[in-house]
N, CA, C and O atoms as a GROMACS GRO file, in nm:
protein
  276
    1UNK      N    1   8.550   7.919   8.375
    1UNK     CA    2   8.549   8.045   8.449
    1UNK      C    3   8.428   8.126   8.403
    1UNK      O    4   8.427   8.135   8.281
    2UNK      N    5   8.325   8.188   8.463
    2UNK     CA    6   8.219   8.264   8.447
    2UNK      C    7   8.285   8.426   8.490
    2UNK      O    8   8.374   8.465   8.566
    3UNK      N    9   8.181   8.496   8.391
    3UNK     CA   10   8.210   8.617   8.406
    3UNK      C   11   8.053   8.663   8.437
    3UNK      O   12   7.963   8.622   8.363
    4UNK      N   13   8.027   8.747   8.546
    4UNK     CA   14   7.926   8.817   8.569
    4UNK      C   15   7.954   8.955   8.560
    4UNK      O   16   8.069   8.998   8.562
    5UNK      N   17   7.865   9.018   8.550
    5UNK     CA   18   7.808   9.175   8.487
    5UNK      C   19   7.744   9.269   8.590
    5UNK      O   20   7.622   9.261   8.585
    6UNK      N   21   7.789   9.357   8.682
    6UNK     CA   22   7.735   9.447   8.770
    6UNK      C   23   7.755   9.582   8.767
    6UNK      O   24   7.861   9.637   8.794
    7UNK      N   25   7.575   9.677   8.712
    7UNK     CA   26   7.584   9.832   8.747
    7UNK      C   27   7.652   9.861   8.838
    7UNK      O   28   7.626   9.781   8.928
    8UNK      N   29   7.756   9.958   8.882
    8UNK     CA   30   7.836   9.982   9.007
    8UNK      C   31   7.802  10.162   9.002
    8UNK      O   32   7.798  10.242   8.908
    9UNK      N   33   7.781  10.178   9.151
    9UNK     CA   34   7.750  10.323   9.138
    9UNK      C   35   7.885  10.396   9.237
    9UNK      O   36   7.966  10.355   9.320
   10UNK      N   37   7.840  10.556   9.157
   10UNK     CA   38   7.971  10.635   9.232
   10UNK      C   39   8.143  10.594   9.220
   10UNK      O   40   8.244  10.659   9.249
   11UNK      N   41   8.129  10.486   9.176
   11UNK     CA   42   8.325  10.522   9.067
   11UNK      C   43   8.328  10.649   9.021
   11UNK      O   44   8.274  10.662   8.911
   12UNK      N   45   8.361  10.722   9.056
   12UNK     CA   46   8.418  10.846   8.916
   12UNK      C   47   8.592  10.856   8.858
   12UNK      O   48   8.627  10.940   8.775
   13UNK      N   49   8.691  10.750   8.924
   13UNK     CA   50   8.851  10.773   8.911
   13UNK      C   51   8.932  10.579   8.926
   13UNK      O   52   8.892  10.475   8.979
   14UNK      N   53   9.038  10.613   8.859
   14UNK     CA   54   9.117  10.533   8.880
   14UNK      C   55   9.092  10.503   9.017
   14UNK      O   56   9.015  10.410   9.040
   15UNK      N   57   9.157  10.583   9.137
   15UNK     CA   58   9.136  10.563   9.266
   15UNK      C   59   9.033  10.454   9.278
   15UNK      O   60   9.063  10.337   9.305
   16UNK      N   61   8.898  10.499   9.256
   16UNK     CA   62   8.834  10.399   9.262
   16UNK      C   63   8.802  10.259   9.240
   16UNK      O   64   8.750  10.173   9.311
   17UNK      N   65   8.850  10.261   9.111
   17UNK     CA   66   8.876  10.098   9.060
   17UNK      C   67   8.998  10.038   9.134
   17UNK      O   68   8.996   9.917   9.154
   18UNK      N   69   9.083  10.097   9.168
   18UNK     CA   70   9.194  10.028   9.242
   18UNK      C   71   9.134   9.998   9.388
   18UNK      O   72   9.152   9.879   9.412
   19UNK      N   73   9.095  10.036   9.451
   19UNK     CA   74   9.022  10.021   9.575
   19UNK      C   75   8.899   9.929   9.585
   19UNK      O   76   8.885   9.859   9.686
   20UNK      N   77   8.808   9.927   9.481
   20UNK     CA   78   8.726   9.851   9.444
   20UNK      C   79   8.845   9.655   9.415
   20UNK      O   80   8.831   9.546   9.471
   21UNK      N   81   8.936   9.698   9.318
   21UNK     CA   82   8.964   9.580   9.231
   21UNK      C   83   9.059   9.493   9.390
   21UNK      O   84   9.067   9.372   9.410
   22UNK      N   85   9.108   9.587   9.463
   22UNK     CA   86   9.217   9.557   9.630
   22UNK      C   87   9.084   9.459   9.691
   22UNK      O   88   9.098   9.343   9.731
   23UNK      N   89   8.958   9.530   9.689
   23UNK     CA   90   8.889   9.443   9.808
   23UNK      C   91   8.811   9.326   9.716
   23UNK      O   92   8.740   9.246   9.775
   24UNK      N   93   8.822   9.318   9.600
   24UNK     CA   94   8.770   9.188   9.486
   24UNK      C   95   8.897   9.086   9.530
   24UNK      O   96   8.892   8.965   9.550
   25UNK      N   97   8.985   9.157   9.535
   25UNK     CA   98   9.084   9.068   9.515
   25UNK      C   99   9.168   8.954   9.585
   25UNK      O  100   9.259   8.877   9.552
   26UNK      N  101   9.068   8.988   9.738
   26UNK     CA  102   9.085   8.904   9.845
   26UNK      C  103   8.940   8.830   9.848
   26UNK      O  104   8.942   8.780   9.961
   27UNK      N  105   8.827   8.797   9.797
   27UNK     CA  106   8.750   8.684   9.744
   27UNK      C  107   8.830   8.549   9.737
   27UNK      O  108   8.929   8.573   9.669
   28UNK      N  109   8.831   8.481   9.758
   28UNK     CA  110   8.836   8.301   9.708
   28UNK      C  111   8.797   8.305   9.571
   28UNK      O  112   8.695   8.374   9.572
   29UNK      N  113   8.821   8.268   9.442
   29UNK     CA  114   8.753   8.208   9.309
   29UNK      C  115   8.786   8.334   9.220
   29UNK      O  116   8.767   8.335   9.098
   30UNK      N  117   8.849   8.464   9.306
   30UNK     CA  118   8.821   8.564   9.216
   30UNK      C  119   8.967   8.587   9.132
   30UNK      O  120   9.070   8.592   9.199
   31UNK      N  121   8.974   8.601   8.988
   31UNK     CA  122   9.051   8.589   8.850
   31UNK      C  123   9.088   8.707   8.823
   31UNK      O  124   9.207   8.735   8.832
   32UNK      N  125   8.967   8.831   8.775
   32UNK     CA  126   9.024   8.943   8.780
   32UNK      C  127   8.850   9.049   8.752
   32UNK      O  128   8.730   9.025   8.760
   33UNK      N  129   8.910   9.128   8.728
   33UNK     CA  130   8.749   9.250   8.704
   33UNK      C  131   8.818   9.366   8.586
   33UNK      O  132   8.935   9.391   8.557
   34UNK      N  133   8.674   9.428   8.529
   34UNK     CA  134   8.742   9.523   8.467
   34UNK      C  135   8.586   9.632   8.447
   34UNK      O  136   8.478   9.595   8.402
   35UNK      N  137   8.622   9.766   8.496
   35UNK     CA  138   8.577   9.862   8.508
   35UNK      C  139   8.536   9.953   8.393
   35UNK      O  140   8.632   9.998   8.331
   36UNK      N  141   8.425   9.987   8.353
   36UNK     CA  142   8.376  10.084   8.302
   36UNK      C  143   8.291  10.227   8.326
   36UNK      O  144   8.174  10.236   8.291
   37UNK      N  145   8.368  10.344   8.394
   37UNK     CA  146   8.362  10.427   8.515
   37UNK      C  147   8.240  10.496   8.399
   37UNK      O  148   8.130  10.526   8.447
   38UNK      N  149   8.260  10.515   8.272
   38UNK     CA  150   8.161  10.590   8.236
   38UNK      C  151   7.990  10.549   8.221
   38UNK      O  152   7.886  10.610   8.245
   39UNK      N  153   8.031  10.385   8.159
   39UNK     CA  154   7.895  10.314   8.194
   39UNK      C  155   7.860  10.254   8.344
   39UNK      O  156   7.763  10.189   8.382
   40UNK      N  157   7.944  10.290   8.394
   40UNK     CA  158   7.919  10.233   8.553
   40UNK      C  159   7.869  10.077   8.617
   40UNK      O  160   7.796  10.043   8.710
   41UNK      N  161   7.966   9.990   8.494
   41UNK     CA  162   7.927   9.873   8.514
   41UNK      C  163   8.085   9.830   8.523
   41UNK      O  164   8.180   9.902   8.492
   42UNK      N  165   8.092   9.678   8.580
   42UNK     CA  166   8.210   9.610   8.628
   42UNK      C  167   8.168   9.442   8.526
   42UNK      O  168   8.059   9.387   8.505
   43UNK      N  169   8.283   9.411   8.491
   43UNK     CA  170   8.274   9.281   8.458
   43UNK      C  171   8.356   9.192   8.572
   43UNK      O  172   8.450   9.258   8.615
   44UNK      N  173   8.346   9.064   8.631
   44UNK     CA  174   8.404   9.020   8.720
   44UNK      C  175   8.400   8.871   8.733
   44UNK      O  176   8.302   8.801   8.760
   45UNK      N  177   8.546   8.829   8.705
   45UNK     CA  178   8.573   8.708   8.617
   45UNK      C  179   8.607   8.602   8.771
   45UNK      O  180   8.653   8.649   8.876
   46UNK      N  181   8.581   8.497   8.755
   46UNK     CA  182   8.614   8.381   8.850
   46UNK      C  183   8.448   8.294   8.908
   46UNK      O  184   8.329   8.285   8.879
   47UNK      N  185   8.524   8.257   8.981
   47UNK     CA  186   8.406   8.185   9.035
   47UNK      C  187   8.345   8.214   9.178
   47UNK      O  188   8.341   8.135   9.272
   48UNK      N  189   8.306   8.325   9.175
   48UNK     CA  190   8.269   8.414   9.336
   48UNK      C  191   8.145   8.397   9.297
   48UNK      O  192   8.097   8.374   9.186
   49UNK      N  193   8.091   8.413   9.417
   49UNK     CA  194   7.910   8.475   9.464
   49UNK      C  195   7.891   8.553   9.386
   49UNK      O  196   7.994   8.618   9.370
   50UNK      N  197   7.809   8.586   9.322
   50UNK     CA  198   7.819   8.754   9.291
   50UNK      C  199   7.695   8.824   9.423
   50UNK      O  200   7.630   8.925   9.395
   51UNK      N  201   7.682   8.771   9.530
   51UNK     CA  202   7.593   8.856   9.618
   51UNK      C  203   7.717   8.839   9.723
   51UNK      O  204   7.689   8.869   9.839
   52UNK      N  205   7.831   8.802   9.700
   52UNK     CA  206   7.976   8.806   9.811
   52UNK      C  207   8.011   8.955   9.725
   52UNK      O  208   8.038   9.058   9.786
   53UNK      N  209   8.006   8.947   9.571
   53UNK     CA  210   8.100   9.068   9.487
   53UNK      C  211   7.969   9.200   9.519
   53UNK      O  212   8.015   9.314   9.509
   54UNK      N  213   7.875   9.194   9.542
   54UNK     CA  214   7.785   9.294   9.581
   54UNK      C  215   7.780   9.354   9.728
   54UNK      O  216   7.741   9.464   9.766
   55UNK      N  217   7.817   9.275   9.780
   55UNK     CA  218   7.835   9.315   9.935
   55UNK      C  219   7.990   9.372   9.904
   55UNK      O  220   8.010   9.491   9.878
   56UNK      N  221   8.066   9.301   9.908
   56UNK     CA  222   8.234   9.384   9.918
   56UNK      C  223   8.208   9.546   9.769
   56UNK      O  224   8.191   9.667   9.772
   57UNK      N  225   8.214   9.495   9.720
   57UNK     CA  226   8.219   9.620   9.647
   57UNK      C  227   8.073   9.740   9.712
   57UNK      O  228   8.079   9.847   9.650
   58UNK      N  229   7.976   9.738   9.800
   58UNK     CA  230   7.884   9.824   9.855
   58UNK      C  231   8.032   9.860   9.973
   58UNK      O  232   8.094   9.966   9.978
   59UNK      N  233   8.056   9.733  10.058
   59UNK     CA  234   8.143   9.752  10.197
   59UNK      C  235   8.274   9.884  10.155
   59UNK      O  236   8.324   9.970  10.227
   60UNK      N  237   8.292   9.856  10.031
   60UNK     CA  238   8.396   9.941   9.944
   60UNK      C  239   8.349  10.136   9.932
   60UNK      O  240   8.408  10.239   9.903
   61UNK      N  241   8.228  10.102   9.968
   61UNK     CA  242   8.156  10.278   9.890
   61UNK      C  243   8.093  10.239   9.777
   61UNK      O  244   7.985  10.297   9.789
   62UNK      N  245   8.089  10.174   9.668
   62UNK     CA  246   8.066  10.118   9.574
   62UNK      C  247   7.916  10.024   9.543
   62UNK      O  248   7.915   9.916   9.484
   63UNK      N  249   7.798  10.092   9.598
   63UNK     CA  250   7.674   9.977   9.545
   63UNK      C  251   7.667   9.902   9.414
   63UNK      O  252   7.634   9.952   9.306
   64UNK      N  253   7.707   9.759   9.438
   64UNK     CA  254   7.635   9.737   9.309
   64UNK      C  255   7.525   9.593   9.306
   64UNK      O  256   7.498   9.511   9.394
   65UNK      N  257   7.483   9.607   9.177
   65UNK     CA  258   7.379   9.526   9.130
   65UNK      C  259   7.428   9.442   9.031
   65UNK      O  260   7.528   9.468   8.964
   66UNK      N  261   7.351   9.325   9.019
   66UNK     CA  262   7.378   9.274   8.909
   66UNK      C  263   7.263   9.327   8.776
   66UNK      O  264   7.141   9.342   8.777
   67UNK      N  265   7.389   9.348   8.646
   67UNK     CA  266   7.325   9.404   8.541
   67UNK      C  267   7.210   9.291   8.479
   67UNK      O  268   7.211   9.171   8.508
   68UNK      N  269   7.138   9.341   8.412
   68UNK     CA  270   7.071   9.313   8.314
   68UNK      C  271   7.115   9.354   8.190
   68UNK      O  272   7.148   9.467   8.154
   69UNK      N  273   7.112   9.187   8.094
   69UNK     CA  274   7.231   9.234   7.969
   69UNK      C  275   7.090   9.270   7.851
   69UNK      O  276   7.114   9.310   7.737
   0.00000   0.00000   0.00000
């Protein structure tokens, strides 16, 4: 199982990660995610695209990128 690493912008609440983690969670390959609203990065475990997890989480309100570690 791979875990990839993505800046995510504009989370500021729970709300958000739940809404974010609802539309991860209908992916194919996808395991689970976990949110860091203050560093504004997502970890996101399975075996997805991560340019499928960049599009749904933008489609979400949510732009993100993949980090640089």
């Amino acid at each position: 199982m791979t875990e990839t690493r993505y800046r995510v912008q504009d989370m500021k609440c729970g709300g958000c990660i739940a809404k974010a983690t609802e539309a991860l969670a209908k992916l194919p390959g996808y395991v689970s995610a976990e949110f860091d609203l203050k560093a504004g990065t997502a970890a996101v475990r399975g075996s997805v695209d991560p340019q499928v997890v960049m599009q749904t989480l933008g489609d979400a309100g949510y732009p993100a990128a993949l980090k640089d570690d």
